[in-house]
PDB file of N, CA, C and O in Angstrom, chain B, residues numbered from 101:
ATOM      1  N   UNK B 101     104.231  78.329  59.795  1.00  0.00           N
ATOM      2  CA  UNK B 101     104.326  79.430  60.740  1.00  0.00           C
ATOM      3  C   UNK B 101     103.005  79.550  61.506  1.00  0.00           C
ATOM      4  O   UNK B 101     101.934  79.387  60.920  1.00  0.00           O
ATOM      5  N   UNK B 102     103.081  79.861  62.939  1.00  0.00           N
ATOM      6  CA  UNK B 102     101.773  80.108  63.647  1.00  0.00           C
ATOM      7  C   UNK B 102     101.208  81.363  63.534  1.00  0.00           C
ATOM      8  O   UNK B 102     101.708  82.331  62.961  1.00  0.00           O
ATOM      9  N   UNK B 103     100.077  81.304  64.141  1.00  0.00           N
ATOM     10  CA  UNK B 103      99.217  82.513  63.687  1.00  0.00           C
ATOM     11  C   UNK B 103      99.510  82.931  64.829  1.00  0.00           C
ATOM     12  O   UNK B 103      99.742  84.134  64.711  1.00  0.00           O
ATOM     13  N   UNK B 104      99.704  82.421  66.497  1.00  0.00           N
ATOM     14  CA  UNK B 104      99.946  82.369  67.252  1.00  0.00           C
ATOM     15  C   UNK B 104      98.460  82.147  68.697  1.00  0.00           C
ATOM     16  O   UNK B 104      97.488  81.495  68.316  1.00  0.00           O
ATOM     17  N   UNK B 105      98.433  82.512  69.690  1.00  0.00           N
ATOM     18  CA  UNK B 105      97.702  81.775  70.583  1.00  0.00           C
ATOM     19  C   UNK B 105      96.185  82.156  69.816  1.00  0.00           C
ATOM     20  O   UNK B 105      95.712  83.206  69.381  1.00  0.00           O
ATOM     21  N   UNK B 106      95.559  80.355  69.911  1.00  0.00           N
ATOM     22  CA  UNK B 106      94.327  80.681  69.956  1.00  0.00           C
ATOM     23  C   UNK B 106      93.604  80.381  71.024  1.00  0.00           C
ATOM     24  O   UNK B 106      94.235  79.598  71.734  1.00  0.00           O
ATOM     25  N   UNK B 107      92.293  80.721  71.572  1.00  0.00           N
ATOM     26  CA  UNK B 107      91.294  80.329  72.158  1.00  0.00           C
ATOM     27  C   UNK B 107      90.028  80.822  71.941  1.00  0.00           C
ATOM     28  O   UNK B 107      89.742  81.711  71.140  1.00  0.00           O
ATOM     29  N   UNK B 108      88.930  79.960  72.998  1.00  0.00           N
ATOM     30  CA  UNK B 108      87.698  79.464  72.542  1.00  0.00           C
ATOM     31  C   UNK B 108      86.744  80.447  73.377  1.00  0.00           C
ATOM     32  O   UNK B 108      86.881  80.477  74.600  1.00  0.00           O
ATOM     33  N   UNK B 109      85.722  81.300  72.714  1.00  0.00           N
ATOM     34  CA  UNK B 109      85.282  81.989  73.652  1.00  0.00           C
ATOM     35  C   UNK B 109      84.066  81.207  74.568  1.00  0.00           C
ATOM     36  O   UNK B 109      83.404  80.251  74.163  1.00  0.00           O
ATOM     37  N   UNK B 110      83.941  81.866  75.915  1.00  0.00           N
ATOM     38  CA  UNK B 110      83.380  80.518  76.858  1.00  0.00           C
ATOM     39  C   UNK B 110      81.500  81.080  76.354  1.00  0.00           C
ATOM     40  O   UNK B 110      80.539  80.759  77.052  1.00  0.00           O
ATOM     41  N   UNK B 111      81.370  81.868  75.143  1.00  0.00           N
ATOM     42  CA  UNK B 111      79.609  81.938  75.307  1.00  0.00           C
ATOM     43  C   UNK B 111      79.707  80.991  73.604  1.00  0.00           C
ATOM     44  O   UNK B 111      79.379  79.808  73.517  1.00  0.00           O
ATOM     45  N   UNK B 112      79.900  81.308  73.145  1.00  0.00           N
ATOM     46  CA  UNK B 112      79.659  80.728  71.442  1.00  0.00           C
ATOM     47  C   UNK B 112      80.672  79.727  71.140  1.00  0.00           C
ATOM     48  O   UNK B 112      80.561  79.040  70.125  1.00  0.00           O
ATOM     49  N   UNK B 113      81.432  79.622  71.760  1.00  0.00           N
ATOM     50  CA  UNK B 113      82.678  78.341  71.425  1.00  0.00           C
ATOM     51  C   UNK B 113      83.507  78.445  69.982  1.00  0.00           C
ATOM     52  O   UNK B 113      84.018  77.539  69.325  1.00  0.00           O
ATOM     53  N   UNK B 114      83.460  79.714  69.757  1.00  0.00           N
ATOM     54  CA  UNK B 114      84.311  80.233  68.346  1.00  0.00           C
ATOM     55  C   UNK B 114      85.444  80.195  68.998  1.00  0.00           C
ATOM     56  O   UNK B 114      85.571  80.634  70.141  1.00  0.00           O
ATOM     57  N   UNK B 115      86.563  79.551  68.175  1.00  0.00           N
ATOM     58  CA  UNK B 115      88.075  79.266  68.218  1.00  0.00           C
ATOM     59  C   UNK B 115      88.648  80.979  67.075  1.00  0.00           C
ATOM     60  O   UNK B 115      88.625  81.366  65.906  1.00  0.00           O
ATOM     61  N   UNK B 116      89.002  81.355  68.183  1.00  0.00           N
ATOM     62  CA  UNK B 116      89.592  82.359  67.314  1.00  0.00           C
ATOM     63  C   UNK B 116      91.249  83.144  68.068  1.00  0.00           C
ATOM     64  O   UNK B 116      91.440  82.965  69.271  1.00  0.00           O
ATOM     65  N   UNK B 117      92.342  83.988  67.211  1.00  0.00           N
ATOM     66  CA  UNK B 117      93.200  84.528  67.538  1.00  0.00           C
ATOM     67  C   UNK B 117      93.391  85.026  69.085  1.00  0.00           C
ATOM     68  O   UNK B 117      92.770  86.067  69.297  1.00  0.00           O
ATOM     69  N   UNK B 118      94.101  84.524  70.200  1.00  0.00           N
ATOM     70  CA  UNK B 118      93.881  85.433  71.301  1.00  0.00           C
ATOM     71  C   UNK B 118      93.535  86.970  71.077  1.00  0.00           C
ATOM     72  O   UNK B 118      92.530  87.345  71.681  1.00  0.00           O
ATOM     73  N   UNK B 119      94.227  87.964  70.276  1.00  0.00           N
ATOM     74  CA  UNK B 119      94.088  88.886  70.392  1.00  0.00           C
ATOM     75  C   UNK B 119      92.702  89.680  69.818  1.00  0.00           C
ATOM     76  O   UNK B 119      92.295  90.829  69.993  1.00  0.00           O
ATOM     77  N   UNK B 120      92.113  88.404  68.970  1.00  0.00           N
ATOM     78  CA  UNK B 120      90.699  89.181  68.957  1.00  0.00           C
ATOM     79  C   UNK B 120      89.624  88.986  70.184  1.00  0.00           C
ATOM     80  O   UNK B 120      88.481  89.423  70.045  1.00  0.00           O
ATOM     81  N   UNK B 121      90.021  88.320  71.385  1.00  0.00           N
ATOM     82  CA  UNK B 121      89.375  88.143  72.791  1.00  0.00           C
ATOM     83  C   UNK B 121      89.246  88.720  73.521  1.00  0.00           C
ATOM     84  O   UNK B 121      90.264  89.385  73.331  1.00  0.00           O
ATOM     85  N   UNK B 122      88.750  89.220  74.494  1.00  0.00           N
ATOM     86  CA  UNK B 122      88.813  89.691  75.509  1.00  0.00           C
ATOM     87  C   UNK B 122      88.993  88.887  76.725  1.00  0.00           C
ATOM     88  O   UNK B 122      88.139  88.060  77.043  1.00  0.00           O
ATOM     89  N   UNK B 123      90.366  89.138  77.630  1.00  0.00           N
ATOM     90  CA  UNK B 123      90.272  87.878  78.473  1.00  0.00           C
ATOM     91  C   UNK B 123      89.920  88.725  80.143  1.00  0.00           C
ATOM     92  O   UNK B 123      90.464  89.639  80.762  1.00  0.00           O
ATOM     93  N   UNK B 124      88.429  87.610  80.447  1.00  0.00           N
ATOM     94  CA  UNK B 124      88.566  88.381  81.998  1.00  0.00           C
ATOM     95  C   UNK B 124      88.941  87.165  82.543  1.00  0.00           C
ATOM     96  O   UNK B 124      89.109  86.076  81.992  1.00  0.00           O
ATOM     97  N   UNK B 125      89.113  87.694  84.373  1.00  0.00           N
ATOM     98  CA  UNK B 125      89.650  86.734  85.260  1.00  0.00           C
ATOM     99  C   UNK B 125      88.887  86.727  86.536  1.00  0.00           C
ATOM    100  O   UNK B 125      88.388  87.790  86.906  1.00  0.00           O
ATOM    101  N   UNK B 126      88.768  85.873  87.105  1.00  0.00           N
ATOM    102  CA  UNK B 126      87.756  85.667  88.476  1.00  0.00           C
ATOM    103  C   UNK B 126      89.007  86.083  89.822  1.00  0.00           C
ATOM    104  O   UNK B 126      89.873  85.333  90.272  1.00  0.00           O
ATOM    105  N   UNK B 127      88.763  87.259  90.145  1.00  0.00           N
ATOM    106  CA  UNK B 127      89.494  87.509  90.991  1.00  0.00           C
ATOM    107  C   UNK B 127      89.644  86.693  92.905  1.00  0.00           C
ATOM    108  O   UNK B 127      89.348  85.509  93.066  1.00  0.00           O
ATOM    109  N   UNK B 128      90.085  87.504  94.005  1.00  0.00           N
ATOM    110  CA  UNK B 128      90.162  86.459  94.995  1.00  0.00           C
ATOM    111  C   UNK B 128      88.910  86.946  95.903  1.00  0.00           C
ATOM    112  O   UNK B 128      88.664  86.418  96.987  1.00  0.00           O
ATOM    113  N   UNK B 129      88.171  87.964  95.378  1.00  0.00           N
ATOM    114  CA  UNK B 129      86.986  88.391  95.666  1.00  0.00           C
ATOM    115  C   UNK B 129      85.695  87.602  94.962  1.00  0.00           C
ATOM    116  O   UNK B 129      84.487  87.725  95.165  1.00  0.00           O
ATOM    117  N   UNK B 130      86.271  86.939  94.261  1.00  0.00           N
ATOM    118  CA  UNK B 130      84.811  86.129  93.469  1.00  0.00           C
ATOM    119  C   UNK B 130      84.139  86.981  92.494  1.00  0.00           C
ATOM    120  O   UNK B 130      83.031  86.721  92.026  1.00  0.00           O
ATOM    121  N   UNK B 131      85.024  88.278  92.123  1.00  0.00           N
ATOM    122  CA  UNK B 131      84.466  89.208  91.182  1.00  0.00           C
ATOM    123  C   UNK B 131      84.794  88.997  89.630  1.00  0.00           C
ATOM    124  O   UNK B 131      85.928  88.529  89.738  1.00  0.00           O
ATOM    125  N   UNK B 132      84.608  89.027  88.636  1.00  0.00           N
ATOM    126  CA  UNK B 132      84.996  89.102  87.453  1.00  0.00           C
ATOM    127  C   UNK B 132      85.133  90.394  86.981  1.00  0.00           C
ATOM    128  O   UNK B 132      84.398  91.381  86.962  1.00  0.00           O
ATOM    129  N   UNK B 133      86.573  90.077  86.497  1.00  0.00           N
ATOM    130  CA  UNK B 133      86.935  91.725  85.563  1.00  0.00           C
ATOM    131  C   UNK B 133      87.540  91.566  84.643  1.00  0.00           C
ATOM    132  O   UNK B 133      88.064  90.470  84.442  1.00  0.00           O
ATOM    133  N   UNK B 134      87.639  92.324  84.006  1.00  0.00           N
ATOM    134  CA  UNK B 134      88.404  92.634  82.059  1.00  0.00           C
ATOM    135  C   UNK B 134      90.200  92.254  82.550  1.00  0.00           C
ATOM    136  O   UNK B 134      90.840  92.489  83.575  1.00  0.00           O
ATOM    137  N   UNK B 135      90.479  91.689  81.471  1.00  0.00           N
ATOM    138  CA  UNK B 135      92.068  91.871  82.182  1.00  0.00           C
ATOM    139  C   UNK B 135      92.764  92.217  80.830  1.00  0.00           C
ATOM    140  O   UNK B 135      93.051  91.472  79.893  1.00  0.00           O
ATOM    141  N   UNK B 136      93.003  93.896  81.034  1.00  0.00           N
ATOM    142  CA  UNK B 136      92.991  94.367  79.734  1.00  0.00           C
ATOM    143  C   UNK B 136      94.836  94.366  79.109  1.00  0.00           C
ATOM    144  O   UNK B 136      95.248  94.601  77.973  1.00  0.00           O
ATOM    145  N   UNK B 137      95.635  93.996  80.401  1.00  0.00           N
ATOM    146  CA  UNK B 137      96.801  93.359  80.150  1.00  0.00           C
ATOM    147  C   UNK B 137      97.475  92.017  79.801  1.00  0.00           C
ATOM    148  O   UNK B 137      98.582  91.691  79.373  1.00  0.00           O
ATOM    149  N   UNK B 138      96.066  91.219  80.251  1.00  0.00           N
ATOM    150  CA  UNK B 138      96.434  89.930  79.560  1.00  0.00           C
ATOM    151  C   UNK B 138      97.439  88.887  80.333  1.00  0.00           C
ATOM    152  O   UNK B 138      97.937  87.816  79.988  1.00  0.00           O
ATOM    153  N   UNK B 139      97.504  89.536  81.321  1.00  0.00           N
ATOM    154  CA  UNK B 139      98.804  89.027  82.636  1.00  0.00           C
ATOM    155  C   UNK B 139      98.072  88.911  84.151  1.00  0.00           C
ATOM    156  O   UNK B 139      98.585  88.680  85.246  1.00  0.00           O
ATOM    157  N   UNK B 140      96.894  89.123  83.836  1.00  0.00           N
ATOM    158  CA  UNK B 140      96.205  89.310  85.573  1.00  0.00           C
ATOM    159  C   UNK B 140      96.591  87.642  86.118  1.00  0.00           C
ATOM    160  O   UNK B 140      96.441  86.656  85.397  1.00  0.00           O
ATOM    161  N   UNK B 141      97.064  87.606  87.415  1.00  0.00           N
ATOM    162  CA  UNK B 141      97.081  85.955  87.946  1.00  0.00           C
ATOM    163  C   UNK B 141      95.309  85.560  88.030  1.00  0.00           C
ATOM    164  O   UNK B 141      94.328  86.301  87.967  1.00  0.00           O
ATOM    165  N   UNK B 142      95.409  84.299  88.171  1.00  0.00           N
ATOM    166  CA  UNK B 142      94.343  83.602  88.396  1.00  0.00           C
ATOM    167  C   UNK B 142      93.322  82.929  86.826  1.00  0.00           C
ATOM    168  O   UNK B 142      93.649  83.140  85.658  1.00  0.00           O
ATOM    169  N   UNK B 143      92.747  82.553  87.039  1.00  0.00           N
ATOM    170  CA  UNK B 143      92.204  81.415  85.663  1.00  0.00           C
ATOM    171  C   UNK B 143      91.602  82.438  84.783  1.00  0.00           C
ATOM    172  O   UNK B 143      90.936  83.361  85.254  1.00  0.00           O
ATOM    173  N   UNK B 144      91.808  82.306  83.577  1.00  0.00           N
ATOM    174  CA  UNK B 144      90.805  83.387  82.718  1.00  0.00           C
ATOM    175  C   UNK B 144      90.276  82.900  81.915  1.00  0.00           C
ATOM    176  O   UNK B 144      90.891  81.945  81.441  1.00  0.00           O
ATOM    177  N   UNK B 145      89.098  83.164  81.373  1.00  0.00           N
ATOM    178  CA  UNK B 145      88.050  82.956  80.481  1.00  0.00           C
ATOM    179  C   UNK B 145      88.206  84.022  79.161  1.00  0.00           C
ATOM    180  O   UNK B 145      88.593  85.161  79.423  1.00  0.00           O
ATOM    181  N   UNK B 146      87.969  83.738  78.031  1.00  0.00           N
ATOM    182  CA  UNK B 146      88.048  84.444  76.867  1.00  0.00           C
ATOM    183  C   UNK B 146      86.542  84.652  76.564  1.00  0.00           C
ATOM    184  O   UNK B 146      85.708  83.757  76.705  1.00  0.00           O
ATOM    185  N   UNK B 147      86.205  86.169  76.046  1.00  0.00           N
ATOM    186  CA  UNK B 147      84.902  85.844  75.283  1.00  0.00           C
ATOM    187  C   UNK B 147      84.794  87.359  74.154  1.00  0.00           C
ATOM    188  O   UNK B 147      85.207  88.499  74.367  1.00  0.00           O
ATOM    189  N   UNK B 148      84.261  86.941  73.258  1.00  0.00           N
ATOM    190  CA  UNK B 148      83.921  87.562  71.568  1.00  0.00           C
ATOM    191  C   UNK B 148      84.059  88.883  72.140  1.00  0.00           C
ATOM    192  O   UNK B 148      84.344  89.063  73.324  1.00  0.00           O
ATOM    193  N   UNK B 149      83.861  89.790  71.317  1.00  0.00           N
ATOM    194  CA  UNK B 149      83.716  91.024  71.544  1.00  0.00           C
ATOM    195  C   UNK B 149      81.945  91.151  71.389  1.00  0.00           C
ATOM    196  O   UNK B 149      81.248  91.854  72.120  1.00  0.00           O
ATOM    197  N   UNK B 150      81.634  90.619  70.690  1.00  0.00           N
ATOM    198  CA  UNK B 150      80.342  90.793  70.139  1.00  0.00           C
ATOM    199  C   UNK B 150      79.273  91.181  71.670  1.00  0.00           C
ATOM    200  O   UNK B 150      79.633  90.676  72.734  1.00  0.00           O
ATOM    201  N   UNK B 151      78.012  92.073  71.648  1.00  0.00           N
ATOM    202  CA  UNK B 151      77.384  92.124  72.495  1.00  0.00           C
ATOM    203  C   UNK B 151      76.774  90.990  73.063  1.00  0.00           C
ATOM    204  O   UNK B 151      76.704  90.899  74.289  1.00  0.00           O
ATOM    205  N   UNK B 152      76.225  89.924  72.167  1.00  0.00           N
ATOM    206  CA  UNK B 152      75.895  88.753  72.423  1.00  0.00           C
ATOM    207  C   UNK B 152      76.166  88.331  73.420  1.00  0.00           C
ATOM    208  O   UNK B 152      75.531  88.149  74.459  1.00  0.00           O
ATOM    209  N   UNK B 153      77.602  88.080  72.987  1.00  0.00           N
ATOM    210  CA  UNK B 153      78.438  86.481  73.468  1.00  0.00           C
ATOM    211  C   UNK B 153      78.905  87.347  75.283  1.00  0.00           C
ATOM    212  O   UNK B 153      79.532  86.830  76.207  1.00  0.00           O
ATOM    213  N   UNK B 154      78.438  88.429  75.223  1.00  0.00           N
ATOM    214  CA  UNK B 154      78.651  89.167  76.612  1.00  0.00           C
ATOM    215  C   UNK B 154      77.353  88.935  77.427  1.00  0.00           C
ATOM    216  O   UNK B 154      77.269  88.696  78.631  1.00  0.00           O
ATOM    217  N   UNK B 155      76.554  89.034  76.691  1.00  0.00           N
ATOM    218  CA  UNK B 155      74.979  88.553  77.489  1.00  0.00           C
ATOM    219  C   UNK B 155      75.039  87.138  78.068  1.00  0.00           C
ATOM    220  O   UNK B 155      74.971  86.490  79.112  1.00  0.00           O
ATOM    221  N   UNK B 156      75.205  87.061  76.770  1.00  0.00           N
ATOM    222  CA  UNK B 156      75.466  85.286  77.273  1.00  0.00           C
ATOM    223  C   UNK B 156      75.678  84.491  78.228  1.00  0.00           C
ATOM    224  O   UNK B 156      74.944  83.608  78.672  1.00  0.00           O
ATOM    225  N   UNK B 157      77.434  85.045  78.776  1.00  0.00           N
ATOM    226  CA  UNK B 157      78.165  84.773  79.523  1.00  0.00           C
ATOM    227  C   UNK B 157      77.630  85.148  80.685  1.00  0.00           C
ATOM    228  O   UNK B 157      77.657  84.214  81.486  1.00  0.00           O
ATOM    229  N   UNK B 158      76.967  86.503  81.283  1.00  0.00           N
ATOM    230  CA  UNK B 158      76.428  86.595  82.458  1.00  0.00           C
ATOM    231  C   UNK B 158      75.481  85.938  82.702  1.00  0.00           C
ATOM    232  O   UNK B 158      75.283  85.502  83.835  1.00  0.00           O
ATOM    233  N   UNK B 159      74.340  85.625  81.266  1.00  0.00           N
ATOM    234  CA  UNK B 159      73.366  84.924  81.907  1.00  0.00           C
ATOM    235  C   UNK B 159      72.945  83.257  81.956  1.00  0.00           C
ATOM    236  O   UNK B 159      71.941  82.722  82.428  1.00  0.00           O
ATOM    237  N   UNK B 160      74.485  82.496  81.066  1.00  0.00           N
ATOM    238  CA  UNK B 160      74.043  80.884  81.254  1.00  0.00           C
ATOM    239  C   UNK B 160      74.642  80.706  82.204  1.00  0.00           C
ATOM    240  O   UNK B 160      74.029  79.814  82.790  1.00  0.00           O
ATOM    241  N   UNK B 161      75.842  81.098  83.021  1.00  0.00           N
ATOM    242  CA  UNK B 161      76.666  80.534  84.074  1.00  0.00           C
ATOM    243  C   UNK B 161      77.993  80.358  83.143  1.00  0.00           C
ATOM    244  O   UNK B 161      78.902  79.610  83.504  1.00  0.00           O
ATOM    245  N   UNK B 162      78.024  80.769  82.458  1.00  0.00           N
ATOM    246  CA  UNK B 162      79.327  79.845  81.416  1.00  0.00           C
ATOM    247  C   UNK B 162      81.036  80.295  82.496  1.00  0.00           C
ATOM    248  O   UNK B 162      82.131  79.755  82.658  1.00  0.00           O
ATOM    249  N   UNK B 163      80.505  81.273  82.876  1.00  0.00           N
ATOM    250  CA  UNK B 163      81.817  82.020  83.698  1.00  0.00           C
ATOM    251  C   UNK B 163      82.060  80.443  85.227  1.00  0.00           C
ATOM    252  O   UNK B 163      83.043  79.718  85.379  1.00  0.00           O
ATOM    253  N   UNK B 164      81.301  80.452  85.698  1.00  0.00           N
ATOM    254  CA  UNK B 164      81.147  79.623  86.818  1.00  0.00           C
ATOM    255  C   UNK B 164      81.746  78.073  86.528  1.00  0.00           C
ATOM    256  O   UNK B 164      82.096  77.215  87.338  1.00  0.00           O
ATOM    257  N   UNK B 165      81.724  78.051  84.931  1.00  0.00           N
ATOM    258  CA  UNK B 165      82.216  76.657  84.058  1.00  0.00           C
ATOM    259  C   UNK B 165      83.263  77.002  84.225  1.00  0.00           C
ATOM    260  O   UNK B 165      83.906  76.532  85.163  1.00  0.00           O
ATOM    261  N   UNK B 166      83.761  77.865  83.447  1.00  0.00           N
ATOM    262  CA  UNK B 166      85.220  78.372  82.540  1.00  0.00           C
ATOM    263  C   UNK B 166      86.133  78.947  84.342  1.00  0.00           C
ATOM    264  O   UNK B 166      87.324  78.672  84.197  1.00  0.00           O
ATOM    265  N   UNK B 167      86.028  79.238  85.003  1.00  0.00           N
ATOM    266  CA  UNK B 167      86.524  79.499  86.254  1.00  0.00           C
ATOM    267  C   UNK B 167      86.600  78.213  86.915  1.00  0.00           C
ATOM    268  O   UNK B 167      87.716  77.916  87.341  1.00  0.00           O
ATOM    269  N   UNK B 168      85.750  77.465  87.077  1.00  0.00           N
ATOM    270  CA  UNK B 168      85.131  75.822  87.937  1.00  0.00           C
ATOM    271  C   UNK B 168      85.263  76.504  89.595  1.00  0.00           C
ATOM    272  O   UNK B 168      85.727  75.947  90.590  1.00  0.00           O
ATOM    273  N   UNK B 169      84.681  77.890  89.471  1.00  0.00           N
ATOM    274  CA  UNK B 169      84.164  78.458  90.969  1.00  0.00           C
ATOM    275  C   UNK B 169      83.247  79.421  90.709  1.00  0.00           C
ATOM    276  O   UNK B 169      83.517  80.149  89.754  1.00  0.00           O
ATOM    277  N   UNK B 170      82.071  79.659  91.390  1.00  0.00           N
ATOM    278  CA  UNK B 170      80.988  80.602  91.632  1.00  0.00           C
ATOM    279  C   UNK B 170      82.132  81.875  91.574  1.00  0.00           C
ATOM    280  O   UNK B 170      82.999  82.261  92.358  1.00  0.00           O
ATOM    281  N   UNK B 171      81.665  82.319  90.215  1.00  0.00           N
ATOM    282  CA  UNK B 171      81.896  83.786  90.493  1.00  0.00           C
ATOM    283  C   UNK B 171      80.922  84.969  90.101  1.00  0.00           C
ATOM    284  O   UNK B 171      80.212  84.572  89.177  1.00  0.00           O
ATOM    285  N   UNK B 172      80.584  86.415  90.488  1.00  0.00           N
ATOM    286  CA  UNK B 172      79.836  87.041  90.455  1.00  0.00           C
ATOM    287  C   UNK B 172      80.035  87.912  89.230  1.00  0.00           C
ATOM    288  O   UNK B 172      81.121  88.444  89.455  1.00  0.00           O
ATOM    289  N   UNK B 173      79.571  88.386  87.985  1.00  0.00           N
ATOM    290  CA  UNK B 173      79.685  88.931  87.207  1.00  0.00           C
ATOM    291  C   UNK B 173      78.542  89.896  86.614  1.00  0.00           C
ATOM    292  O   UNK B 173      77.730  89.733  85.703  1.00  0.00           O
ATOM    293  N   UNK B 174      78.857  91.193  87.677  1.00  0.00           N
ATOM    294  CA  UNK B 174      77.576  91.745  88.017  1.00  0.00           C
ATOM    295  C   UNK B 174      77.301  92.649  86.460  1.00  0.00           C
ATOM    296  O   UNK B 174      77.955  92.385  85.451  1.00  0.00           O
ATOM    297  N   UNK B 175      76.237  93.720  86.502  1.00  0.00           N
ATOM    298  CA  UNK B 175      76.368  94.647  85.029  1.00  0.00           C
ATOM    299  C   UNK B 175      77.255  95.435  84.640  1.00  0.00           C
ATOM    300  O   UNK B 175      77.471  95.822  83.491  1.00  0.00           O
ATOM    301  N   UNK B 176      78.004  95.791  85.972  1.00  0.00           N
ATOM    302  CA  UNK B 176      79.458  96.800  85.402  1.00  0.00           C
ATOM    303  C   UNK B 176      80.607  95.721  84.609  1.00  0.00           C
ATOM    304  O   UNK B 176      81.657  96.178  84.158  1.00  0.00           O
ATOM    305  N   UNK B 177      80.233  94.122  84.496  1.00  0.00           N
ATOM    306  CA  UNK B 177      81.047  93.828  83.377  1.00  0.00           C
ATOM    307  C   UNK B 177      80.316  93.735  82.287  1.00  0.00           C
ATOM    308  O   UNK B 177      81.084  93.359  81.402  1.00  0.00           O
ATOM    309  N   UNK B 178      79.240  93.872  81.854  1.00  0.00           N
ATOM    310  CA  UNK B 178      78.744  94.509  80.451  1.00  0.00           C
ATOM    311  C   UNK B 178      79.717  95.662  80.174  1.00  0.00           C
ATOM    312  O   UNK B 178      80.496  95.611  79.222  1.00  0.00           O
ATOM    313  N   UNK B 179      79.667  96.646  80.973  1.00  0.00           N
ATOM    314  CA  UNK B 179      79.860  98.138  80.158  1.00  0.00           C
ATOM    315  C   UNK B 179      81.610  97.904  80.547  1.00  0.00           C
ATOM    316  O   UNK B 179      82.446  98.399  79.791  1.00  0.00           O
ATOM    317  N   UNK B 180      81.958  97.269  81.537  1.00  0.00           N
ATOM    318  CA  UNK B 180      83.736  97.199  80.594  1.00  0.00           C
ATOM    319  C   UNK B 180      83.825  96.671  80.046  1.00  0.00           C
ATOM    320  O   UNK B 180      84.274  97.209  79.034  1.00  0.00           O
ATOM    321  N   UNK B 181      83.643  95.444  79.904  1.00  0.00           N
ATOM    322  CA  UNK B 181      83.669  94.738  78.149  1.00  0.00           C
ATOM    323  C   UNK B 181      83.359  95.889  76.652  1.00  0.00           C
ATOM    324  O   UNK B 181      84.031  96.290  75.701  1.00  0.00           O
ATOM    325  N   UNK B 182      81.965  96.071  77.151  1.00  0.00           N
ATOM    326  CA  UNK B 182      81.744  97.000  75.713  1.00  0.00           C
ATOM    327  C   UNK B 182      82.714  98.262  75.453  1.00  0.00           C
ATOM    328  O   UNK B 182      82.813  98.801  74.350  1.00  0.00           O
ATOM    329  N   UNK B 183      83.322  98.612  76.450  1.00  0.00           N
ATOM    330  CA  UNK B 183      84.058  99.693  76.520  1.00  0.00           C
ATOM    331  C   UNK B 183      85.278  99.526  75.922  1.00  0.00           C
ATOM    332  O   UNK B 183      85.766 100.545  75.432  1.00  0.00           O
ATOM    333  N   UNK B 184      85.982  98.366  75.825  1.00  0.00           N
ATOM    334  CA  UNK B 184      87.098  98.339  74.863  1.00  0.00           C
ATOM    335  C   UNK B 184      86.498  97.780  73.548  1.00  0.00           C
ATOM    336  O   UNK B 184      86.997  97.863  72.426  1.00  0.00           O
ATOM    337  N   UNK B 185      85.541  97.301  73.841  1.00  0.00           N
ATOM    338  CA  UNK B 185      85.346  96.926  72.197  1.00  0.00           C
ATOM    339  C   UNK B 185      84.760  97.448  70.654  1.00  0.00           C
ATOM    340  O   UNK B 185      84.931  97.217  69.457  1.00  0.00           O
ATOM    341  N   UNK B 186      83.830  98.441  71.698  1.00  0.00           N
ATOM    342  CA  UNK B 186      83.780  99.654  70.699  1.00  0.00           C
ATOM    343  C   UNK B 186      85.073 101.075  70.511  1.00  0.00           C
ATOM    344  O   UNK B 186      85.288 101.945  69.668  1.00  0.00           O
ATOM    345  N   UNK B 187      85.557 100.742  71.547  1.00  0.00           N
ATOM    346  CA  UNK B 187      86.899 101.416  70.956  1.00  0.00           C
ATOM    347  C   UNK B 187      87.673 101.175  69.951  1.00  0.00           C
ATOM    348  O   UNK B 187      88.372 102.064  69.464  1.00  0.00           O
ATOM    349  N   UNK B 188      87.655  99.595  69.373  1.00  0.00           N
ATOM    350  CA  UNK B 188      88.477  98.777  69.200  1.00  0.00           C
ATOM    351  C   UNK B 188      87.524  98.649  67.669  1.00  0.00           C
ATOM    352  O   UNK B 188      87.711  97.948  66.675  1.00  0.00           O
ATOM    353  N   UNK B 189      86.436  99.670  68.005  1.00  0.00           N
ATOM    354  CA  UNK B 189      85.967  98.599  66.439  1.00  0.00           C
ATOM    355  C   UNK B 189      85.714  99.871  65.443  1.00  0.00           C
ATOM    356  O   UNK B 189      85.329  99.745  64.281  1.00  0.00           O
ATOM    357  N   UNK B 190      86.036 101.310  66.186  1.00  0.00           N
ATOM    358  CA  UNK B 190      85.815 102.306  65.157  1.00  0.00           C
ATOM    359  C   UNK B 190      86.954 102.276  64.314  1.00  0.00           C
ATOM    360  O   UNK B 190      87.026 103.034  63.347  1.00  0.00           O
TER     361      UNK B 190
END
């Protein structure tokens, strides 16, 4: 029996359950946002909940990989990321 979808988050490369991910998506603005439905069109990137693996991602380029287009992922995606995930962790 499956556990069901996994993927790889694009800062630490941990293979884990989709639903412990957060998946954003590079919109047609070149913006990155949370896609807290999991259905947004366009390519999405998975990454940890952890504060880390959120630093990370804004600051190696890993988004610009995991998209394969310049996208902008300014500080208001720190605080939506963290915003479901400390919801999510009390």
């Amino acid at each position: 029996m499956s556990a069901g979808p996994i993927r790889t988050c694009v800062a630490c490369r941990s293979v884990r359950p989709k639903r412990e991910l957060i998946r954003l998506v590079c919109g047609d603005d070149n913006r990155v946002r949370v896609d807290s439905t999991g259905r947004a069109p366009g390519r999405g990137a998975y990454v940890c909940r952890s504060p880390g693996c959120v630093k990370a991602v804004q600051n190696r380029g890993r988004l610009a990989h995991a998209f394969r287009k310049s996208c902008e992922a300014g500080i208001d995606l720190s605080e939506e990321v963290r915003g479901p995930w400390r919801r999510e962790s009390r």
